[in-house]
C-alpha positions in Angstrom: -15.0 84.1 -57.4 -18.8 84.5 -57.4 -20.4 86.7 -59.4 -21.9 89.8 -57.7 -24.5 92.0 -59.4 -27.3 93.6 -57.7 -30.6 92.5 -58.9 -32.1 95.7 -61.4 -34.2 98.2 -59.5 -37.2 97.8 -62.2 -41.3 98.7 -61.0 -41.5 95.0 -60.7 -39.2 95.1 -58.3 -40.7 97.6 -56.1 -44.3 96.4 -56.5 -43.2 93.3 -55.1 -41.2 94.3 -52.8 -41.5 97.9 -51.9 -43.7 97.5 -48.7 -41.5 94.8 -47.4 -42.2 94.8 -43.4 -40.8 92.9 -40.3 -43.4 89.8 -39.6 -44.3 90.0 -35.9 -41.7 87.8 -35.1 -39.1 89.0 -36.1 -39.9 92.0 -35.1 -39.5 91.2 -31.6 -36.7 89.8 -33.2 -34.8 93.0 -34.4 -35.7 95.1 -30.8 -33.5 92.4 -29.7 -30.7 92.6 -32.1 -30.7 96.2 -31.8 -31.0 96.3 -28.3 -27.5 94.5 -28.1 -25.6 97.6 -29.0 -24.3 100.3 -27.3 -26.7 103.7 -27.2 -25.7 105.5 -30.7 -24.0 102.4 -32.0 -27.5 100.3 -33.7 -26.3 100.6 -36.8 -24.2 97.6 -36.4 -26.8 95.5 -36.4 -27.0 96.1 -40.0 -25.5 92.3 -40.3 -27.8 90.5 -38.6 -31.0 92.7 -39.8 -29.7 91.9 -43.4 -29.8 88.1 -42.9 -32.9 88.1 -40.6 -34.2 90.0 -44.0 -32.9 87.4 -46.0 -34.8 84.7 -44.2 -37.8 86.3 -44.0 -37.5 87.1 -47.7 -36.8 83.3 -48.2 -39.6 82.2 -46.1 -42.2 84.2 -48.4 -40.8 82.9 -51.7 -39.7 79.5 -50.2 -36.0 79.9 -51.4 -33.0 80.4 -49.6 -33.7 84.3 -49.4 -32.1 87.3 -50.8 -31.9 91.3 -50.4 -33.4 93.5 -52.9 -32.8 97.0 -52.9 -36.1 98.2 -51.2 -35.3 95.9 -48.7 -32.3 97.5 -47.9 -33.4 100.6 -47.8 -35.8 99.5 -45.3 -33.1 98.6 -42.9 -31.6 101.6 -43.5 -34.4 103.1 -42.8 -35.1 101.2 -39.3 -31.5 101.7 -38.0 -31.8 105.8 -39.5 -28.2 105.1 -41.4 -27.6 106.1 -45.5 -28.9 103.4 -48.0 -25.3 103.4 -49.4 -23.7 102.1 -46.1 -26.3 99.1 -46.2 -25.3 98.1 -49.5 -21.8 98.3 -49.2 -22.0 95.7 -46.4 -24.7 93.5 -48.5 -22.5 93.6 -51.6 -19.5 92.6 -49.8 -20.2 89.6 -48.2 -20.8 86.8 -50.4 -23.7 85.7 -47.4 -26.1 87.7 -48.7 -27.8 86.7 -52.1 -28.5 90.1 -54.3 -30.3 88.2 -56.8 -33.1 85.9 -56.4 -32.2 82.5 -55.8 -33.6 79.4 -55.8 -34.9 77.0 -53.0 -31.6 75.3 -52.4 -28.5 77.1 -52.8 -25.3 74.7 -54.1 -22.3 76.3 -53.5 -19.4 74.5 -54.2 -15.5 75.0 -53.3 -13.2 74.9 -56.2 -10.2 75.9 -54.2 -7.0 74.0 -54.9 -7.4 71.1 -52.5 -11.2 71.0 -52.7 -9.9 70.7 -56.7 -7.3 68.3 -55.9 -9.9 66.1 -53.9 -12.7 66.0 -56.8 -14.5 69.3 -56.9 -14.4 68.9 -60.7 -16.5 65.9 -60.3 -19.2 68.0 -58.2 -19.5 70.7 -60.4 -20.3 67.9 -63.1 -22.7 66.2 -61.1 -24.1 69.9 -60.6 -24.4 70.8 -64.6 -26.0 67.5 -65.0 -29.0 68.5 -62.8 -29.6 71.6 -64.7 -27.5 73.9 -62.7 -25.8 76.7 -64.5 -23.4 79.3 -62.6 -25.3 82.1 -61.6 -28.9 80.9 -63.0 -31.7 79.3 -60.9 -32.8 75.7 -62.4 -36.4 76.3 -64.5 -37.7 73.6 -62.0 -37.0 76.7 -58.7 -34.7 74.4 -56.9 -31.4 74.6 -57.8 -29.4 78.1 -57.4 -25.6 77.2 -58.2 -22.2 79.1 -57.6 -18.7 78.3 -57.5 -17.0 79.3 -54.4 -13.7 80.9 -52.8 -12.3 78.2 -49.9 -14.6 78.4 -47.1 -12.6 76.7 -44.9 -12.8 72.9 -44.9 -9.8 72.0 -46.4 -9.5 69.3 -44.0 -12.6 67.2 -45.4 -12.3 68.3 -49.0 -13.8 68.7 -51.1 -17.1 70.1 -49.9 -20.4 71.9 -50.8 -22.6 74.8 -48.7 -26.2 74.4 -49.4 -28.0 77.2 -47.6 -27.1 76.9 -43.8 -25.1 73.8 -44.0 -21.9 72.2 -45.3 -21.1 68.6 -46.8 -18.0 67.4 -46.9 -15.9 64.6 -47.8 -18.1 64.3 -51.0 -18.2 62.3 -53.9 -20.2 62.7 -57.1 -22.5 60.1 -55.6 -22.5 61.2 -52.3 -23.0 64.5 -53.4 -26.3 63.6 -55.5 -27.5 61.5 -52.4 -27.5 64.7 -50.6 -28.8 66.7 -53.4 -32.0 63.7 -53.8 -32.5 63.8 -50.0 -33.4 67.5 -49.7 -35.9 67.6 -53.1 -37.6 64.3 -51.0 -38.2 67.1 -48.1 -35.4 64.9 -46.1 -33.0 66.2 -44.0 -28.9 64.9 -44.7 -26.7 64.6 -42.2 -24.6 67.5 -42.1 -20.6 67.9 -42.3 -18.6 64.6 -43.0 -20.1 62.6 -45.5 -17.4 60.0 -44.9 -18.3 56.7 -43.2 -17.0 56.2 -39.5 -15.7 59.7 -39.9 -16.7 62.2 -36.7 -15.3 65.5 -37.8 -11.9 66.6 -39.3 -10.1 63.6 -37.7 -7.1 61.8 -39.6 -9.9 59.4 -42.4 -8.3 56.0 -41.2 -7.3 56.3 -37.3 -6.6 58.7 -34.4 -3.5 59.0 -33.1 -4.2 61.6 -30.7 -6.9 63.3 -28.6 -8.9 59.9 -29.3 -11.9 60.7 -26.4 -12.7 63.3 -28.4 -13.9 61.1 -30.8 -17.6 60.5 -29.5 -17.7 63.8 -27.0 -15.7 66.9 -26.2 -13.4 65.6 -23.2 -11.3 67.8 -21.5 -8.1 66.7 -21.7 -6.2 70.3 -19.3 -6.6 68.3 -16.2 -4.3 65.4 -17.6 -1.7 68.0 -18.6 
């Protein structure tokens, strides 16, 4: 499972971080989050403020983003809700980063059938880039953690980096992705195998085979 420490709440911390502040965008952004919710209930848009956080956090150190404590209190602050009920959410879902990462986040499945497809050999391309379980890479890029099943068993064994998952992976696949996003590129996302569209049998459909290149609906043949 990953790790999950909350980043020490040191003077450092809070001179960096301690007049953290909604850009302009975003906040427009959060009167229309909050506005979603029913009169009484906005602190349920303690979710979506946490990521939007995130981001904005991420934009200003160009990393993935994370949450430090002054941060939360912040939102706690905007949705008038105790600090404690902001980090209980943040510390329980793995989405939010309570450390500081780096600019791309590796997280790899080692899951039984993400193992039995060749996780092991991910994780070893991984280490031989620098990466080290819970460590960013001296060079900034790389944060690296080794992940619960996050649901593509189907096209195992696969990888989230930030927003997006790869799948179908090999070692070299895997470092093809990895050299495409230090270039500035942008890899395709999902399948990484050849011919392959989504979670489709690898070799050939045997069924629903229009939904191969578009989503055709089949209900009016039924």
């Amino acid at each position: 499972m990953a790790a999950r420490h909350i980043a020490p709440d040191t003077p450092e911390l809070r001179a960096r971080w301690g007049s953290f502040a909604w850009t302009k965008d975003n906040a427009a952004k959060v009167a229309e989050i909050v506005a979603r919710y029913p009169e009484g209930r906005q602190r349920s848009a303690v979710m979506p403020l946490l990521d939007l956080a995130q981001r904005q956090v991420g934009a200003d150190t160009n990393t993935q983003g994370w949450v430090p404590i002054p941060v939360m209190e912040f939102i706690a602050a905007e949705l008038d809700m105790p600090v404690i009920r902001v980090v209980e959410v943040a510390t329980f879902y793995t989405m939010y980063n309570l450390e500081p990462v780096g600019r791309f986040h590796v997280q790899v499945c080692g899951t039984t059938p993400c193992m039995l497809r060749g996780s092991d050999d991910l994780l070893a391309a991984c280490k031989s880039r620098g990466m080290k379980k819970g460590h960013v890479s001296a060079d900034g890029l790389w944060s690296f953690t080794e992940v619960e099943c996050m649901g593509n068993c189907a096209t195992a064994p696969m990888v989230q980096i930030n927003d997006d998952n790869y799948e179908d992976l090999t070692a070299d696949r895997l470092n093809a992705v990895l050299d495409a996003l230090v270039a500035g590129e942008a890899p395709k996302a999902g399948t990484q195998e050849p011919g392959r569209h989504t979670c489709e049998p690898a070799g050939a459909l045997s069924s629903l085979k229009q939904m191969a290149d578009a989503n055709h609906d089949y209900r009016k043949e039924w």
